[in-house]
N, C-alpha and C positions, 0 to 999 in steps of 0.2 A: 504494500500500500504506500502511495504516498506520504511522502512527510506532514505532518502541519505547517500552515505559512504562520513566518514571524515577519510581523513588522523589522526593519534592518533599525539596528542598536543604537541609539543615540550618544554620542562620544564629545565630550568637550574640544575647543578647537586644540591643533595640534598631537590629536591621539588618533588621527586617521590612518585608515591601510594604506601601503602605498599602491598607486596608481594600476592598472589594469596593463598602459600600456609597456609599463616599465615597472615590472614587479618590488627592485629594489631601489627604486627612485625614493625619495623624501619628496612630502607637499614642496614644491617652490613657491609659495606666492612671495610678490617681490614685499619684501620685508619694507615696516613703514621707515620713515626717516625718523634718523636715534636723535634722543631729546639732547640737548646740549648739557655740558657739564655745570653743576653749583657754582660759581666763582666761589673759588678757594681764597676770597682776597686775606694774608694777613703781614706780617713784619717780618717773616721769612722770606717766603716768596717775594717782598716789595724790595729785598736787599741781596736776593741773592738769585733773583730769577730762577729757584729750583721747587719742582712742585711736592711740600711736605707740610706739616700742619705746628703752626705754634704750642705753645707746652698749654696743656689743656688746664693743670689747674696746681696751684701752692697748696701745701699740706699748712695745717693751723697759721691762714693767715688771721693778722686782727687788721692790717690796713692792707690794702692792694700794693700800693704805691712803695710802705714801709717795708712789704715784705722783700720789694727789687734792692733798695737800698744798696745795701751791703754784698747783694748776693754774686756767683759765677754769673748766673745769667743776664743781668745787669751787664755786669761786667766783658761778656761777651757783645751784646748789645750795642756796647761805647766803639769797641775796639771793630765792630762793623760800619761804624758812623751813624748809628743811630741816636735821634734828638730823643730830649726829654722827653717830647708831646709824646713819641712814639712809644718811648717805654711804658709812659704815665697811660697810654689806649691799652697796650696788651695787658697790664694791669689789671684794668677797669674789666677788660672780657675774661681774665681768667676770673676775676670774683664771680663775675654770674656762669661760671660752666657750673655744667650739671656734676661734675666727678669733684668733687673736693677732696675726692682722696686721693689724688691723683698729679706726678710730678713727672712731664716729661720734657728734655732738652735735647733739638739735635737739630745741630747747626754746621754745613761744612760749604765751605766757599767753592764754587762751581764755576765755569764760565759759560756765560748765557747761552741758553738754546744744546748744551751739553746732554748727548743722550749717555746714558747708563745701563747697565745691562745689570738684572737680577744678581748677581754674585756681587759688582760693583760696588752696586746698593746696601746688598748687607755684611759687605766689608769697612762699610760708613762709620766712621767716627758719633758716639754716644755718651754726650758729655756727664748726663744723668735721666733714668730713669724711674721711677717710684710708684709701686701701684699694692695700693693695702685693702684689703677685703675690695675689689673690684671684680665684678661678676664675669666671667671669662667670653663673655660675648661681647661686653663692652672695650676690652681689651681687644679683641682680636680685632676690632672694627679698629679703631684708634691705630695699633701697629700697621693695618693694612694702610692708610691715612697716610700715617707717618713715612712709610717709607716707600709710600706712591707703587705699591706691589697686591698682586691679588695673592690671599690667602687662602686655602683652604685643606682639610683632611681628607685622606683616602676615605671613601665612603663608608665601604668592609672594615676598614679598622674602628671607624667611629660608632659603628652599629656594634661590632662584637666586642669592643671594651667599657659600650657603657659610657661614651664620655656625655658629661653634662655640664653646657656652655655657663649655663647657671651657677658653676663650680664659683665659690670666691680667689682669686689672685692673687700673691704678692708677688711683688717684685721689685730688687731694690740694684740698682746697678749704678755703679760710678769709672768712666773712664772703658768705656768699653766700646762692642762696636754693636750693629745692629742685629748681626747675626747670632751673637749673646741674648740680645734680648728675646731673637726666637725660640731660642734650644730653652732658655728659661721658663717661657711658656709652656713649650711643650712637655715640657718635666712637671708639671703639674699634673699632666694626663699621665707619665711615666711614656710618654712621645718622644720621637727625634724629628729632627726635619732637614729636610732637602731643599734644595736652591735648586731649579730646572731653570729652564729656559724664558719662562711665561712668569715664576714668581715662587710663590714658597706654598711647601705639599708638609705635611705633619704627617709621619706614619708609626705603625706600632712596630718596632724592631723585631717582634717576636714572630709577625707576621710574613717577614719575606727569609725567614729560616725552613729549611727544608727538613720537616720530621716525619716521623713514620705512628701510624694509630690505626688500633685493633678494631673492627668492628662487628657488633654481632647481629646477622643477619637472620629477620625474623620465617616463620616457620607459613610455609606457602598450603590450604589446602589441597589434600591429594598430593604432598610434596614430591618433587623430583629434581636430581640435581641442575639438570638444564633450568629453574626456575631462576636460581641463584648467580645461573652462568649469561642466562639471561638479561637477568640487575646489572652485572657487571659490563658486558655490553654496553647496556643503558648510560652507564654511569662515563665509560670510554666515551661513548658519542656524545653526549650533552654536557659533560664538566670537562671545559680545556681540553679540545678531542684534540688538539693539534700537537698537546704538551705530554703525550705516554709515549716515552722508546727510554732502550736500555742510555742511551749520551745521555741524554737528562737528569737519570737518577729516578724519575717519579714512575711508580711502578704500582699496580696491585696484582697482589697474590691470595687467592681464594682457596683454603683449606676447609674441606667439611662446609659449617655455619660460620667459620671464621672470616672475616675480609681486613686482613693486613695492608696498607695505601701509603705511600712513602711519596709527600709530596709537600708545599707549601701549607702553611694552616686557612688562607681564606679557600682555598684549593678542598681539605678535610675538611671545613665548617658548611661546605656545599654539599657534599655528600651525607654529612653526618643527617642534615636536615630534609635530603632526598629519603635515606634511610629509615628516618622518623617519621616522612610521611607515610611509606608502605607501611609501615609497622600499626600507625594510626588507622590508616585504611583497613586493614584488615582486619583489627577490631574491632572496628564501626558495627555498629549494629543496624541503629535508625540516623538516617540522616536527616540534622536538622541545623537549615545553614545559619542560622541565629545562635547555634551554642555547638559549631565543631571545634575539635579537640584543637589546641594551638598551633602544632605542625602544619596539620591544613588548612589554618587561617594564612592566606597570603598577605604578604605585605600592607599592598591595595586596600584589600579588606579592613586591614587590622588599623589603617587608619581613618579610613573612612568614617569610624567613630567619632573622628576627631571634626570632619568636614564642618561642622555647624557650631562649633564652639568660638562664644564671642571673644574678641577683639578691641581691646584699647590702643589707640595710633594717632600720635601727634604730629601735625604740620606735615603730612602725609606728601606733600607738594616741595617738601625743602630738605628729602631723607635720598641719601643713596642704599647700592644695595647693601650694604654692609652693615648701613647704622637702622636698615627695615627688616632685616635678619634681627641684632640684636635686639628691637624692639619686640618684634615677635617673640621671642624667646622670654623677655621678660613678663611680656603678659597672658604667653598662652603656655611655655613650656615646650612648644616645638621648637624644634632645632632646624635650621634651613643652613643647609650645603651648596655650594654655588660649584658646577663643573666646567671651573675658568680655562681650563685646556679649551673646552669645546667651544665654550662664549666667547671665549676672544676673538675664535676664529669668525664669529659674526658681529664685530668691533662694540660686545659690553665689557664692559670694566667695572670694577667695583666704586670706581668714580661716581660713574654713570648717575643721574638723580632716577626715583623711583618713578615709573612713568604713569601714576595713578590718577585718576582723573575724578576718585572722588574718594570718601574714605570710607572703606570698606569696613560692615561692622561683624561678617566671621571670615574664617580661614577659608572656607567656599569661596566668598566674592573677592578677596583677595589674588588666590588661585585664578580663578576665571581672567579674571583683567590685568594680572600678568600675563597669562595666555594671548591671551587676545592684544592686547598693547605692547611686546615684546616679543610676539610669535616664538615662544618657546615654550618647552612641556615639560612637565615635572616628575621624577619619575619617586615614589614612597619606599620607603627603604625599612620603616619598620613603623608600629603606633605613635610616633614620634619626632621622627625625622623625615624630612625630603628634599631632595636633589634636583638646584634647577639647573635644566642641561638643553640640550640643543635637540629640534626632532630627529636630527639625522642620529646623533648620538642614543637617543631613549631608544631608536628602533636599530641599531647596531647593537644594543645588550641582548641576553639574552639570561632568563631565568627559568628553574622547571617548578610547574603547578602540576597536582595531583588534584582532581576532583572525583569524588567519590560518586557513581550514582546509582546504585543500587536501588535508591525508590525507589527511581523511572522506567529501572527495568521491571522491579514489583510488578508496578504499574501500568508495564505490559508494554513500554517505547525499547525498541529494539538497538541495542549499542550502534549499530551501521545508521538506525534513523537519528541517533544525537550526533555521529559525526557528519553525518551529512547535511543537519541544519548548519553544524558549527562553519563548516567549509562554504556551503551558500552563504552564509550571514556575513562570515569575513572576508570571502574569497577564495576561491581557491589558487587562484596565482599567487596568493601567498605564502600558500605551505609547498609552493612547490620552486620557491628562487633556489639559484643554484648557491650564490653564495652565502653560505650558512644558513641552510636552509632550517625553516621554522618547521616542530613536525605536531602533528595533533592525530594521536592513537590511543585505540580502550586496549586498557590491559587487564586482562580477562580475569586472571584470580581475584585481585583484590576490586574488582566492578568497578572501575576506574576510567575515567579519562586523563592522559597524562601530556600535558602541552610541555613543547618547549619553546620559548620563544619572547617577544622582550617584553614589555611590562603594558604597552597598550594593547598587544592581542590576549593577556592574560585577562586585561578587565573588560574585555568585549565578549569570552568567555564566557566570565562570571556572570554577566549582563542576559545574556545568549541563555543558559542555565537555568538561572530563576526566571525569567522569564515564560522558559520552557515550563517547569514547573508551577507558575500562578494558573498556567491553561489545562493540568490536570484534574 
């Protein structure tokens, strides 16, 4: 018989298939024109033509004025030919910053219109800097600032160690350089950081070590070893199919129930989570997609809790994205990752002012009209965190869902008719590009449908799914 027709899935802009004619083409629409930078006007930039940000704020001042006095940075100040009026102004604005706990100096004489290259930058002389119970979001906004660089963490690390930007900061450095003050930060998370080419990456050390971890694989209906050889398969082709040969080192070895994987850890933390979903799956008894077991909450899902939770946001019209990040974070607890490899290549910057055009009161309308006024798509990384990245990038990743659907089959829908709505609905010149191709198959023991593929065909899915089931 026939399938059921579905209405096709309605998808926020930027999470579209790509194209029919050109299966792994990204939407091109021509991108709007980018909103122009904040002037940064302060007493650095006015003396040194270099783009960095005056010291944000004196620790226990009782006069603005009194506290330059006597001080280094006074004294710097002079020794750049700076007038009173101009000391006695930076004063005046460091009294009203919002960080009063907060002491930063970094002043290094440049010749005008000099470009610098990331290592350059954080080879910079840092005459002082001070930062006491400061929430680590507002920090990393301000160091980005200061040293005119995009910052950001490896996504995988930031997700499996738990960091929370909300973390309080000290920092106290005299006589150092800038790249001090990163490796300082990042010691707060127990992080190192890297200087590439585009700006500074914070990673977890532990993460790009190459170990080896036992795994026990769960027990298949009607068991047979090809079940297991089967997994393994599974796991070669969709985790890092490019990265198993004996030169590399990363290897698995399957004994019995045993699965022994000798590989990096974001590398194990993919499989272990493939392996928890079977295991979930199989258990399952009733499915019910409002209270499934955690493994097989995706990402998507797990934040989508989060979609409608309000929003407090100041002068929404005068925030770049670094200091709309922070802000978020302090009022909702989410965490927003920015993947400045891929944005740059579409000329944002952390500069950049927020391109909002009204002020959004949840993390829904916010989302949306970044979409939409940025043409970029955001990809969820866990109930908590999300990554905004570029569409060509969101649909070059690649994640594996497991959905369980055993009701449907209860219920009498035949596994071949749920993959065949899935394939109409999304396409099927999707699951069939060559390069790294997307695959969407039931896997028979544990009633399952198992995608691979990046994070907008997972929620069109999910979409696709319930859907199917409200028509039961």
């Amino acid at each position: 018989s026939n399938p059921p027709e579905l209405p096709p899935a309605i998808l926020p802009p930027g999470d579209e298939p790509p194209t029919v004619e050109n299966p792994s083409a990204v939407p091109t629409n021509t991108p709007p024109a980018r909103p122009p930078l904040m002037p940064r006007q302060n007493l650095v930039d006015r003396l040194f033509d270099e783009p960095s940000v005056a010291p944000q704020a004196i620790t226990e001042t009782k006069s603005p004025f009194e506290s330059l006095e006597n001080s280094d940075l006074k004294n710097l100040f002079q020794l750049a030919g700076a007038s009173s009026e101009e000391i006695s102004d930076v004063a005046n604005r460091l009294q009203d910053s919002e960080f009063a706990s907060t002491a930063c100096v970094y002043i290094e004489r440049v010749e005008p219109g000099t470009r610098r290259t990331p290592a350059e930058i954080a080879s910079s002389k840092l005459v002082r800097m001070s930062y006491r119970d400061v929430p680590a979001s507002r920090v990393l906004a301000e160091l980005s600032t200061l040293a005119n660089l995009s910052m950001t963490f490896v996504p995988e690390d930031f997700v499996a160690y738990e960091v929370d930007l909300g973390r309080p900061v000290n920092i106290d450095l005299q006589n150092a350089t800038m790249l001090d003050a990163f490796a300082n930060f990042a010691k707060t998370f127990e992080f190192d950081v890297e200087v590439t080419d585009w700006g500074i990456v914070f990673y977890h050390p532990a993460s790009r070590k190459t170990e080896s971890r036992e795994f026990r694989l769960p027990q298949f209906p009607d068991h047979s070893a090809a079940d297991h050889e089967d997994l393994v398969a599974g796991i070669k082709a969709m985790i890092e199919p490019n990265s198993w040969s004996e030169e590399s080192g990363h290897q698995i070895v399957l004994q019995g129930d045993r699965l022994t994987v000798t590989h990096q850890q974001r590398v194990l933390r993919q499989i272990a989570r493939l392996v928890d979903q079977v295991t979930a799956c199989l258990s399952l008894e009733q499915v019910d997609f409002q209270a499934l077991p955690l493994p097989l909450q995706s990402p998507a899902y797990r934040f989508s809790q989060r979609l409608n939770q309000a929003i407090e946001l100041r002068a929404v019209d005068a925030m770049t994205l670094d200091e709309f990040a922070a802000a978020i974070q302090q009022s909702t607890g989410v965490e927003f990752l920015f993947d400045w490899p891929e944005l740059a290549r579409e000329r944002w910057s952390h500069q950049v002012t927020v391109p909002l055009y009204f002020r959004p009161r949840t993390i829904d309308e916010a989302l949306t009209e970044l979409r939409c006024s940025m043409q970029v798509t955001f990809e969820f990384l866990d109930d908590r965190c999300v990554l905004m990245t570029t569409r060509s990038s969101a649909w070059g990743r690649r994640s594996i869902e497991i959905y369980p659907i055993k009701d449907l089959i209860r219920a009498g829908v035949k596994p071949e008719t749920v993959l065949t709505l899935l394939h109409q609905a999304v396409g099927k010149n999707v699951f069939n590009t060559s390069d790294r191709p997307i695959t969407c198959s039931y896997y028979a023991k544990p009633q399952a449908v198992i995608v691979y593929g990046p994070q907008p065909i997972q929620r069109q899915v999910e979409a696709i799914l319930t859907r199917l089931r409200n028509k039961q």
